[in-house]
Every structure is written in C-alpha cells, then in structure tokens.
C-alpha positions in Angstrom: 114.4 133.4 -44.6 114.9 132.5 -48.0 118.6 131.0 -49.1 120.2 130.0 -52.1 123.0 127.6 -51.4 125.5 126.4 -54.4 127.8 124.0 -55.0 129.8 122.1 -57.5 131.9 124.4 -58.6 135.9 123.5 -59.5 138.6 123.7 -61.6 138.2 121.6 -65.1 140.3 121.8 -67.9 139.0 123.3 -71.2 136.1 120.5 -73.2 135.3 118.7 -69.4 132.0 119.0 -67.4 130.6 120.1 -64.7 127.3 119.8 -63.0 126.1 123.1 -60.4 123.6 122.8 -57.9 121.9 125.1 -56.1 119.8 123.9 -52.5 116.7 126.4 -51.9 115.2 126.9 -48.5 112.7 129.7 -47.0 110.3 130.3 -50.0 107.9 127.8 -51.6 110.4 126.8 -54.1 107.3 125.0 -57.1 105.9 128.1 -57.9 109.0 130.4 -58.8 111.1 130.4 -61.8 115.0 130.1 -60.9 117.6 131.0 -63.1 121.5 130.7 -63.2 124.0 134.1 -63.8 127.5 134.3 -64.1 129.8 137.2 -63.5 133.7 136.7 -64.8 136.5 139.1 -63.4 135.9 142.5 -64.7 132.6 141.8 -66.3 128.7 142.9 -65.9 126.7 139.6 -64.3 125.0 138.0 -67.4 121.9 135.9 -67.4 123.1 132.0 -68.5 120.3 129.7 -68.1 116.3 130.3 -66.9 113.8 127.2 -66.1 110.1 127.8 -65.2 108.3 126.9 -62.0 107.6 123.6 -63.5 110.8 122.8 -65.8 108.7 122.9 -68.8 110.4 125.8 -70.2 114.0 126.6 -70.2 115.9 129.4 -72.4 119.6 129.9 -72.5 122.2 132.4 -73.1 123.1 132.1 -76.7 127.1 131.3 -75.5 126.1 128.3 -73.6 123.5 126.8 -76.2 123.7 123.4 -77.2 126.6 122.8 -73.8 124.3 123.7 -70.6 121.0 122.2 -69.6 119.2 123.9 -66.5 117.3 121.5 -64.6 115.3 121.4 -61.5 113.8 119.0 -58.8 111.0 120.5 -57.4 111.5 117.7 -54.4 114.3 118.5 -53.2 113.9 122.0 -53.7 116.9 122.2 -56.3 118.1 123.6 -59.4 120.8 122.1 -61.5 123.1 123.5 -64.6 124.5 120.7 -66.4 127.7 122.3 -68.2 129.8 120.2 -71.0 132.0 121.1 -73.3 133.6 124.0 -71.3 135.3 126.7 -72.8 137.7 128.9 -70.8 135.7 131.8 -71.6 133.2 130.2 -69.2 135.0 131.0 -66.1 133.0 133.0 -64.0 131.7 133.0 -60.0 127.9 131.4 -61.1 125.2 132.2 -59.0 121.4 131.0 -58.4 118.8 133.3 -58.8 114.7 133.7 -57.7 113.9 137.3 -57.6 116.0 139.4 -55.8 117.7 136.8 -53.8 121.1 135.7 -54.8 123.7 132.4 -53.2 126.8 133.6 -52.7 128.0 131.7 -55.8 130.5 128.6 -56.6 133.9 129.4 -58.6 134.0 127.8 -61.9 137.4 127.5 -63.7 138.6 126.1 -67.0 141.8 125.8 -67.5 144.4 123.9 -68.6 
C-alpha cells in the first residue's frame, strides 16, 4: 500500500523558512520521480517543485525559483522542499506527489 506521509508544515511570518518533508512507504521509492503541489483556498492545485528518481534533475515553478530547493534521500525513502524567503502568497495545503498517489498534505502559513 503505497503512502505519502508529510510533515513540517506551520505558521512563519512573511521572509522566514521552512523545510517539508514527505516519508514514502509501499512502492520502490529510487526509481520514481516525486514532486511537490500546492493548492491555496479557492485555487486550482499547481505543480511547485519536481526532482528525478535520482535527484539529478530538479525543475521548479517559476514563483518559487531562486527560494525552494526539492531534495530527496533515496535512503530514507524521503523527499524534502527547502522553502526560504516566504512570501504570503505561498500559503497553500502542500502535498507530495508520485503518480496518482497523493499525502494528505501539511498547512503552510505566512503571515505576520
């Protein structure tokens, strides 16, 4: 049974960080691309960060360029978003991706 489990969401105020992780379990996690999507209140889900089956590509939203890094740790069967500088136009439920199968997402709020 594959499952997507993330954490580290929170409330930061507007320029702070905030690292997402997201625990896989059920699938053979090396050999799959993962990704990280975002859906804010009223708003379609939007793709935010991608990372191959072997981190060696990564490709980003153009919004979060240059403030997120996706990473991953084929180990411990993880993914990871690193997100700085946040805006409060990033708040948003984030979830982890592979496939069809979705975790049931981490609140992310910026606020001040």
């Amino acid at each position: 049974q594959v499952q997507l489990v993330e954490s580290g969401g929170g409330l930061v105020q507007p320029g702070g960080s905030l690292r997402l992780s997201c625990a896989a379990s059920g699938f053979a996690f090396s050999i799959y691309a993962m990704s990280w999507h975002r859906q804010a209140p009223g708003k379609e889900r939007e793709l935010v960060a991608r990372i191959s089956s072997g981190g060696g590509l990564t490709n980003y939203a153009d919004s979060v360029k240059g403030r997120f890094t996706i990473s991953r740790d084929n180990t411990k069967k993880t993914v990871y978003l690193q997100m700085n500088n946040l805006k409060p136009e990033d708040t948003a439920v984030y979830y982890c991706n592979r496939n069809t199968d979705w975790g049931q997402g981490t609140q992310v709020t910026v606020s001040s």
